[in-house]
VOGU-3710 file (C-alpha; in Angstrom, 3 decimals, decimal comma):
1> xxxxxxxxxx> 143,569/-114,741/-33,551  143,129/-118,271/-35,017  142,073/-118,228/-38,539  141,137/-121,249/-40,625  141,009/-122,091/-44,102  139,459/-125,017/-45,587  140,272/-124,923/-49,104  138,936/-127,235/-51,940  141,010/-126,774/-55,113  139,354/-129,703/-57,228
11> xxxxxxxxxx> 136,196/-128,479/-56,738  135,692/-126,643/-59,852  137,822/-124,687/-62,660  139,337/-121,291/-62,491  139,501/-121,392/-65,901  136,234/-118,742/-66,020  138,702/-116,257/-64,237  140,595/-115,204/-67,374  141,913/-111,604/-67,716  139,190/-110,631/-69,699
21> xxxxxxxxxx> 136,521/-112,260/-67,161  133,799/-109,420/-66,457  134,066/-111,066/-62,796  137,484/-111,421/-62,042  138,112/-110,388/-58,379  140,392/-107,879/-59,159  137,419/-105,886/-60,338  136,120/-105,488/-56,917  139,368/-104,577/-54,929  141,069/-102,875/-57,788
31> xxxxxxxxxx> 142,899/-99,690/-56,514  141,650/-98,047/-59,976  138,589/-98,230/-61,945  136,815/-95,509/-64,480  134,276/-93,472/-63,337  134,797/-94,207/-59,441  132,106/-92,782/-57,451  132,712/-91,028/-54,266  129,756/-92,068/-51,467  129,378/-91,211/-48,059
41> xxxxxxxxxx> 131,766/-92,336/-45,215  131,986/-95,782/-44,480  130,326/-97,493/-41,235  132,712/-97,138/-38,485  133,780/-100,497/-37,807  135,554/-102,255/-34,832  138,529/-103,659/-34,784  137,912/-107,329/-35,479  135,312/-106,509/-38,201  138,238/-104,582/-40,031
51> xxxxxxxxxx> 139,952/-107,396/-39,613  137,031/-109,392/-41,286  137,028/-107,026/-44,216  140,390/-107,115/-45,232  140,599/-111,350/-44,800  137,585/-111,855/-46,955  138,951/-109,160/-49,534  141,982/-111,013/-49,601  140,405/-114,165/-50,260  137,920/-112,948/-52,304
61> xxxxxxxxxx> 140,916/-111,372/-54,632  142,838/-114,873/-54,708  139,834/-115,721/-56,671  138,069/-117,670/-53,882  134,524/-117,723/-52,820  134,870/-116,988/-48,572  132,495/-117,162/-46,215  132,639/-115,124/-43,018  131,529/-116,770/-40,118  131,156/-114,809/-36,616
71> xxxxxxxxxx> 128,544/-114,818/-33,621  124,943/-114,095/-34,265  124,998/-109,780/-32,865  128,474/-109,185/-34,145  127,337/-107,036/-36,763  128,062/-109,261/-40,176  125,757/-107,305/-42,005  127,963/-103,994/-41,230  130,650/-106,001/-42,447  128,975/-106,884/-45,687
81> xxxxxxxxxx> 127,711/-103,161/-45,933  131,527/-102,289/-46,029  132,534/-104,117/-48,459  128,781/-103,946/-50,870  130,007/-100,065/-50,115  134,011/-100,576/-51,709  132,154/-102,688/-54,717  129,509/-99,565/-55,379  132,808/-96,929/-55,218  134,643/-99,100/-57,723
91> xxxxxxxxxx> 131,316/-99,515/-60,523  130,935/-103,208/-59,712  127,163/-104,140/-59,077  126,312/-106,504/-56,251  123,269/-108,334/-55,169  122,470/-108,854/-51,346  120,606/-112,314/-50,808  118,271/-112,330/-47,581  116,172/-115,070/-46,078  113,111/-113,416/-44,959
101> xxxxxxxxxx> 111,188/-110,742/-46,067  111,120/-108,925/-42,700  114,764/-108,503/-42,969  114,615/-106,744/-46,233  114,039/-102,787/-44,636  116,645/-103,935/-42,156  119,377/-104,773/-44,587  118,760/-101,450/-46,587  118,944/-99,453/-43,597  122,398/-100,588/-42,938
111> xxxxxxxxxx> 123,389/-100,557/-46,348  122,073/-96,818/-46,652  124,442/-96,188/-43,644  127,343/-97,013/-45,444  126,490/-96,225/-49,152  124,119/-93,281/-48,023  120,483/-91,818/-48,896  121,762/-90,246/-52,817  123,244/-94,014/-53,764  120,649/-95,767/-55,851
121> xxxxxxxxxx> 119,507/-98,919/-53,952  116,721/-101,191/-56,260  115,047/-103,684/-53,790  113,607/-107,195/-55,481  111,027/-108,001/-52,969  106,988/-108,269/-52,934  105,732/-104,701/-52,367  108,357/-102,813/-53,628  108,638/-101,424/-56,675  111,991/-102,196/-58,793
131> xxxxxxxxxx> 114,884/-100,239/-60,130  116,570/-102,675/-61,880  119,456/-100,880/-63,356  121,027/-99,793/-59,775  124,396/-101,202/-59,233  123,053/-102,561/-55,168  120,147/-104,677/-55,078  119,111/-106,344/-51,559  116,316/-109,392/-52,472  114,071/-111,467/-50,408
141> xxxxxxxxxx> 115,485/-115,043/-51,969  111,758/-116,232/-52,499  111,456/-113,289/-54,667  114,038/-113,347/-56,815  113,519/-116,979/-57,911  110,503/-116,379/-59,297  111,030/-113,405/-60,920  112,522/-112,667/-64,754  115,517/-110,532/-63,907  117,290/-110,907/-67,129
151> xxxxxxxxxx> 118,455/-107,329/-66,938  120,386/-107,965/-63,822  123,839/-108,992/-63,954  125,508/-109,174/-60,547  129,483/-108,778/-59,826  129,198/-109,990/-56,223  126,836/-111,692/-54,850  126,277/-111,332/-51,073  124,082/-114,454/-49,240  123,096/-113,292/-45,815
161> xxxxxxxxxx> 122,429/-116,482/-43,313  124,214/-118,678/-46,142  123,772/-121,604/-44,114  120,675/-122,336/-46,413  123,149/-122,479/-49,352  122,454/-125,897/-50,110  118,611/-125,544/-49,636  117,443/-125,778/-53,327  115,796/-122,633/-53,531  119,018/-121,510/-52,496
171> xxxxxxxxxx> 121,301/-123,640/-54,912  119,415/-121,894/-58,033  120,589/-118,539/-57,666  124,691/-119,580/-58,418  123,045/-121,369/-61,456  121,859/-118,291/-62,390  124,922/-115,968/-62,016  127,957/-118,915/-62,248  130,586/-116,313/-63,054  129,547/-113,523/-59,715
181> xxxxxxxxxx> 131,643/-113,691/-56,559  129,713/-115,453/-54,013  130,421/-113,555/-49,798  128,595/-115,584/-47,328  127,426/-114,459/-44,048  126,381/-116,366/-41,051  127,135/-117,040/-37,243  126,731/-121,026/-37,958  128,816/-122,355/-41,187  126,505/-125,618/-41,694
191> xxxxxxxxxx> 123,484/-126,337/-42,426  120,947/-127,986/-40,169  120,615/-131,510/-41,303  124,714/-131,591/-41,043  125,743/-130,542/-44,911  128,265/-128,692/-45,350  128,814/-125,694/-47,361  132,129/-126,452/-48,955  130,148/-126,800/-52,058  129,461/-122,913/-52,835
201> xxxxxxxxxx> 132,590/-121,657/-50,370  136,043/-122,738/-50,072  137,654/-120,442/-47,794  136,239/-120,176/-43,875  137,039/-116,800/-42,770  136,152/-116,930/-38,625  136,091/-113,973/-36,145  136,239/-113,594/-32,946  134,896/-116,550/-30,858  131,751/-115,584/-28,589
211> xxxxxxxxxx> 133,309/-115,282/-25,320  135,681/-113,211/-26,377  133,120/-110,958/-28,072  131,392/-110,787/-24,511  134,686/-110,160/-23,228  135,499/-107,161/-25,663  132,049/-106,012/-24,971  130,796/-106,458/-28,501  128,068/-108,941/-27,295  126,140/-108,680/-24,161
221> xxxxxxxxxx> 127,116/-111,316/-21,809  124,359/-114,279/-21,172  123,017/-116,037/-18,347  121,640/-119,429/-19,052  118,469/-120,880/-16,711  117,664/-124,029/-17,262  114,456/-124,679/-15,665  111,879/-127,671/-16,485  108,711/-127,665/-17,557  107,387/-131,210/-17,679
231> xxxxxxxxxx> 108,221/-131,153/-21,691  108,943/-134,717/-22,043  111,681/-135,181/-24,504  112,854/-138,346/-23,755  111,766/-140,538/-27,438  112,740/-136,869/-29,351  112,291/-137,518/-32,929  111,086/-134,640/-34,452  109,050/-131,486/-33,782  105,516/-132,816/-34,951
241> xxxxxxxxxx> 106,091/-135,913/-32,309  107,654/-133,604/-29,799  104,082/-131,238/-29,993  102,047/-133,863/-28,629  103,561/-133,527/-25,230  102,891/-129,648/-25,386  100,657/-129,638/-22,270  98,818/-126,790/-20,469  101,746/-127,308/-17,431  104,484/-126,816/-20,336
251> xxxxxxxxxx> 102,501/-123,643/-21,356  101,824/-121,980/-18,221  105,993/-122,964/-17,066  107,476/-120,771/-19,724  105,358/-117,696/-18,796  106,082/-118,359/-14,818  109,291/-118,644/-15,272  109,893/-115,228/-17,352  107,586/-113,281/-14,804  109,875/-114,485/-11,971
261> xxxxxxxxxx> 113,101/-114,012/-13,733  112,593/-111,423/-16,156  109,423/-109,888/-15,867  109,094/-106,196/-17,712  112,234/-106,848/-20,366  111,615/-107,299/-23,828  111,940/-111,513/-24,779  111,174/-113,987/-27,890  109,710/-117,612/-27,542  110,367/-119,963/-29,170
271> xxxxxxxxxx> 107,650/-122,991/-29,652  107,729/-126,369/-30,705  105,030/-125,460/-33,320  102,571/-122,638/-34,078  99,625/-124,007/-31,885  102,315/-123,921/-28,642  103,770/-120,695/-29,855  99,768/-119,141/-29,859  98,746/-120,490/-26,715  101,956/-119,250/-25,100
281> xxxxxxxxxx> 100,963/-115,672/-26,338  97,115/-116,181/-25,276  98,920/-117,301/-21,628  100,975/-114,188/-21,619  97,942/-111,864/-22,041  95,807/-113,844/-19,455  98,773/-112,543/-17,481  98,581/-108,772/-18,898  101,749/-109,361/-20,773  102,068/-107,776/-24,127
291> xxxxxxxxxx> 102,344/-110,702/-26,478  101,652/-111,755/-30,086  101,942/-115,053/-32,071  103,873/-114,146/-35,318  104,154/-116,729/-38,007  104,645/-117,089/-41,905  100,863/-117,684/-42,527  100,244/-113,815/-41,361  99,822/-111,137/-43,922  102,755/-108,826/-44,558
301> xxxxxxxxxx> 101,273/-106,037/-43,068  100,341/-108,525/-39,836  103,837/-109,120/-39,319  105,248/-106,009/-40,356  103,196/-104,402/-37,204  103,631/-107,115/-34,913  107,508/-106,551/-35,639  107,340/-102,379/-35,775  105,357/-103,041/-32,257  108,239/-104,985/-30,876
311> xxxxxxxxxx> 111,127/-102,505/-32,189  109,160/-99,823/-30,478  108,853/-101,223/-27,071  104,826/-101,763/-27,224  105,116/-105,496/-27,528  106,374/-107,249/-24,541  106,783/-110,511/-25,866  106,851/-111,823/-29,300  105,765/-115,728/-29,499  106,975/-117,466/-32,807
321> xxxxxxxxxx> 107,831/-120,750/-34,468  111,508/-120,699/-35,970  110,400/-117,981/-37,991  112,615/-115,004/-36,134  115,359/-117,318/-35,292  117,876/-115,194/-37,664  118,660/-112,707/-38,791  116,473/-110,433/-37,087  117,778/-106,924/-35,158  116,023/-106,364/-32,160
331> xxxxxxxxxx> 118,895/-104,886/-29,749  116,117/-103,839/-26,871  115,418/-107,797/-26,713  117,075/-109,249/-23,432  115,547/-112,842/-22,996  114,897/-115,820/-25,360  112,302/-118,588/-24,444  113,312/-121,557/-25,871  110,414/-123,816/-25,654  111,383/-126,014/-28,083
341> xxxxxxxxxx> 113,936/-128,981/-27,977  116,340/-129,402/-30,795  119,369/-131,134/-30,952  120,653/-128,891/-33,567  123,093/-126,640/-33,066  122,660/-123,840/-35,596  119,051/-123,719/-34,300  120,186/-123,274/-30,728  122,117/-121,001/-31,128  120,428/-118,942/-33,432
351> xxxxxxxxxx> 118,080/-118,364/-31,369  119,795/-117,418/-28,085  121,636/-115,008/-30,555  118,692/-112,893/-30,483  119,192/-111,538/-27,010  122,928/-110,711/-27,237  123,250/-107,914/-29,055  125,356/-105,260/-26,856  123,820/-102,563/-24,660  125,394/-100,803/-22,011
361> xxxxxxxxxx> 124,802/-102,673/-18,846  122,532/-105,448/-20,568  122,427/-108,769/-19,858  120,694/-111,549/-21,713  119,148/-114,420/-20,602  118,442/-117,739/-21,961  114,873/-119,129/-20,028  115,979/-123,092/-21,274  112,554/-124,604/-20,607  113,216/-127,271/-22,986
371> xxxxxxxxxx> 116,748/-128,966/-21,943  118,366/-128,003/-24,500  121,582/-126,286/-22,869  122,070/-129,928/-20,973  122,474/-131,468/-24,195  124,096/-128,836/-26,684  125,832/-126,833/-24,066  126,029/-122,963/-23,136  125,588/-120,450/-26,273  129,166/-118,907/-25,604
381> xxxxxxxxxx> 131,010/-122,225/-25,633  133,697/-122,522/-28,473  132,330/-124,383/-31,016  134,768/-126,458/-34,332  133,110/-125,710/-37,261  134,188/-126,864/-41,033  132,537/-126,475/-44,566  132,682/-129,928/-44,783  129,301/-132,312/-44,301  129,353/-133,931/-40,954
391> xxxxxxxxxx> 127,391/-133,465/-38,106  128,230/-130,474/-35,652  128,663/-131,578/-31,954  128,248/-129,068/-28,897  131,344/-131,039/-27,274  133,069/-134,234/-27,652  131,814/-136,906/-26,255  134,095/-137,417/-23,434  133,457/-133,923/-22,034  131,071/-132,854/-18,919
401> xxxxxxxxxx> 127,868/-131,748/-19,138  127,221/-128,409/-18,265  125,668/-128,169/-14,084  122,259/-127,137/-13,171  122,279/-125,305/-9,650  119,172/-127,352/-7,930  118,394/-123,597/-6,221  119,065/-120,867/-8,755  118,576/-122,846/-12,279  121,815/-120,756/-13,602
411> xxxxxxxxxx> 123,655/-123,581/-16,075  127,442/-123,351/-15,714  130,717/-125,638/-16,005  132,362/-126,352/-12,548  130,748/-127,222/-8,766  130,456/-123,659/-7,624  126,830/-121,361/-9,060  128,167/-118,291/-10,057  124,853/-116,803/-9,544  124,009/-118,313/-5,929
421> xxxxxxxxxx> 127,288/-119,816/-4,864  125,954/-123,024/-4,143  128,143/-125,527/-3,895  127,090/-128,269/-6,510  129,387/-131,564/-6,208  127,617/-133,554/-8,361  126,277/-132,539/-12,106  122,731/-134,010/-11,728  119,746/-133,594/-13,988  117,218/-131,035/-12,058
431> xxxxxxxxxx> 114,224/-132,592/-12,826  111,793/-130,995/-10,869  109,667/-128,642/-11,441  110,228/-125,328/-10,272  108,401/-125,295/-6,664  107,931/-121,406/-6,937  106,088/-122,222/-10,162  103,319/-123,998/-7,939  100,270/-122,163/-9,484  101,184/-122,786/-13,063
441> xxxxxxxxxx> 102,669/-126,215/-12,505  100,139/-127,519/-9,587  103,656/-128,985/-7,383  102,798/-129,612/-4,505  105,787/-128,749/-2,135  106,049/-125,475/-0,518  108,032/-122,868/-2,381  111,459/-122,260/-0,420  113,374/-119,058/-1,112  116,296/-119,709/-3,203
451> xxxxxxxxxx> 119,663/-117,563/-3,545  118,818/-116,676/-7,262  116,465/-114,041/-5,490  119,670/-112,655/-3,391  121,543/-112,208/-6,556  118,598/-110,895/-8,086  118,054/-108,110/-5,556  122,449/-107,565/-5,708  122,304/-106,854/-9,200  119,389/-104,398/-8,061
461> xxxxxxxxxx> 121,312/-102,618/-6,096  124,710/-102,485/-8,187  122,475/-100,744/-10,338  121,990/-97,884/-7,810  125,483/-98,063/-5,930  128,491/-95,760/-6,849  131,463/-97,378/-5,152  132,200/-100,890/-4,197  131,665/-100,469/-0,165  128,284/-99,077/-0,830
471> xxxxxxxxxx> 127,663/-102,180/-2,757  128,863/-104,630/-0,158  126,719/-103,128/2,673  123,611/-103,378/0,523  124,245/-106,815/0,088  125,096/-107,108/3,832  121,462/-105,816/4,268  120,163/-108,477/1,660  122,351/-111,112/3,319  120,771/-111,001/6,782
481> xxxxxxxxxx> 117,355/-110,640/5,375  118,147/-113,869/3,612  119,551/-115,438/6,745  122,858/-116,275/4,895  126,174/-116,411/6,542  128,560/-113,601/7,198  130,655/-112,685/4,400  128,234/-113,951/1,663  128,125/-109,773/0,942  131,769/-110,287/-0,054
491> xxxxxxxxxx> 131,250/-113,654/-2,435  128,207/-111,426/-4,309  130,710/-108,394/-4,814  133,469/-110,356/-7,035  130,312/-112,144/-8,887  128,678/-108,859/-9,239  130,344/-105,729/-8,615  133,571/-106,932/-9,897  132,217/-108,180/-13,056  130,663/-104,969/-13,977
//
């Protein structure tokens, strides 16, 4: 596995890393210490985040500052918990840095996996009460800038989605601490107006790309449907200008489109602003959908129950405004909305991140109502990343855009819909709107039936089939109710069966 480095030696002086330097990495990843403390059992982890471990340990004991970078659902916060877990056995203190308050309880869960219940955990967030001489600290970063923590004195300090590193909230807390370790953690190593984070990091630690995460069956794999609207995006400029063209057809689209395609599973929206992101939820319960608008304006205990109701299966939908685009843990979710163009690529992905994490037999979806897969590509595609400042691209500029299949929506490279198995000899924009979507939309051509149904009903029925043959005469059934030609039953078993 390809590893990459980027290294920065001028950027400050070691000099602080003397022998005698209460942070010296050696500290950390010493093999003996006084008074070691004997926790729990580690989390078990797999394979490549072992692998993650012991590369940031090793850079982190060369006396660099690494950040790991690996896909959104791979599980870097069990990775930090590891290594938070070898810090607390040695004596060493560290701080865990979060984003968001709602990720607080979920970043002490996992840490009381691997440190367990007896360890003393202080948390530094509004509504908890402080223990501020435990050696593991997890804080909401809007917290612990305002607060006078002169009593705590971190060895390592972990940032969780440190893509915000150069935000200046974010900047302040290395002022604070200069001499602690700084870990960083994300699935997208730059920040969203292009700056890089060679600044606070100099070593890129990188794990496994997506697709072969999917492949390994560490992420669930994702189907992309890229299905318009009538969001006009064409003079994009920013969010604010982009809501004005948030029409009622816009609206009503993204809920058609997830009752056709994904009705009953659990899915996030994604809106251009709060007002789009509430009337989306008002359209889903017109619908007797589930839903609630979730945004940063809500009380604590607002979103705290709109969040608990998700995790629990009683919320169908959750509507928001880049407010749950990382970071949050919500492994029953299947389907993101993305309502909202963006020609960033942290942001995109981010947010289809939040339907991959792995269940047996799930697969995600990604309802594109917004274009954006046309313009930044599909979520598992490779993607160069640096800690340099420069803008991150989707592809170069020479390469193809990815296909929309004119029947099915599915968004793929090549001529042949692996969903449908159109034949599709020409990349074209679809630009129409979806003709089943005619009561929503108000189109006014008759709705046709398309092979995305077929494929629909054949992953139905791999569902219920125990061998191959009893698959292919299923979809030998489906086939001539569809009217297709002989031996499409055969085409749909090496899309579906064989790719179980």
């Amino acid at each position: 596995m390809d590893r990459v480095a980027a290294t920065h030696p001028t950027r400050r002086s070691r000099s602080r890393h003397h022998p005698q330097s209460r942070t010296a990495l050696h500290i950390l990843f010493a093999a003996k210490l006084s008074r070691p403390r004997v926790v729990t059992a580690p989390l078990t982890l797999y394979p490549f985040q072992t692998e993650l471990v012991n590369e940031a340990r090793a850079s982190a004991t060369a006396g660099r500052h690494p950040l790991i970078t690996v896909a959104t659902g791979a599980g870097k916060t069990v990775v930090a918990a590891n290594i938070a877990k070898r810090a607390a056995d040695l004596g060493s203190s560290t701080l865990f840095v979060v984003h968001r308050r709602e990720l607080v309880k979920q970043t002490v869960a996992t840490l009381r996996k691997a440190v367990g219940d007896d360890f003393p955990m202080g948390i530094i967030a509004a509504g908890f009460n402080e223990l501020p001489w435990a050696r593991l600290q997890v804080a909401s970063v809007q917290t612990l800038i305002r607060r006078d923590l002169s009593q705590l004195n971190p060895d390592l300090i972990i940032f969780d989605e440190a893509h915000h590193m150069r935000a200046s909230t974010w900047e302040l807390i290395p002022l604070r601490w200069p001499d602690a370790i700084r870990l960083g953690l994300t699935a997208t190593p730059v920040r969203r107006d292009g700056k890089g984070l060679g600044e606070h990091y100099d070593d890129l630690v990188l794990g496994p790309p997506m697709a072969e995460l999917v492949h390994g069956g560490y992420l669930a794999p994702t189907l992309t449907l890229t299905i318009p609207s009538g969001l006009d995006t064409s003079n994009y400029k920013s969010d604010r200008q982009l809501a004005k063209n948030v029409t009622d057809q816009v609206v009503a689209s993204a809920v058609q489109s997830y009752l056709r395609y994904c009705a009953g599973r659990q899915a996030i929206f994604f809106g251009v602003d709060r007002s789009h992101s509430r009337r989306v939820a008002a359209e889903f319960r017109d619908h007797g959908v589930q839903a609630a608008h979730v945004d940063a304006t809500d009380s604590d205990a607002r979103r705290d129950h709109i969040m608990d109701s998700f995790a629990d299966g009683s919320l169908e939908v959750v509507t928001n405004c880049q407010l749950i685009s990382e970071g949050f843990d919500a492994p029953d979710c299947s389907v993101v909305i993305i309502g909202a163009y963006t020609e960033s690529v942290p942001r995109y992905l981010q947010e289809c991140g939040r339907a991959m994490r792995y269940q047996s037999g799930k697969q995600a979806v990604v309802l594109d109502t917004a274009g954006v897969s046309r313009v930044l590509g599909l979520p598992d595609e490779p993607r160069q990343w640096s800690l340099e400042d420069g803008e991150i691209h989707a592809r170069s500029p020479s390469s193809p855009k990815p296909t929309v299949c004119p029947d099915c929506f599915t968004t793929f490279y090549g001529q042949v819909c692996p969903s449908c198995g159109r034949v599709c000899t020409v990349a074209a924009e679809v630009t129409d709107i979806d003709t089943e979507l005619v009561v929503a939309t108000g189109a006014t051509r008759k709705p046709k039936m398309r092979r995305g149904h077929a494929m629909q009903y054949a992953h139905a029925a791999a569902s219920k089939c125990e061998t191959r043959g009893q698959f292919i005469a299923a979809c030998a059934r489906i086939r001539e109710e569809m009217g297709f030609k002989a031996g499409w039953e055969y085409a749909a078993a090496r899309l579906v069966w064989d790719r179980r």
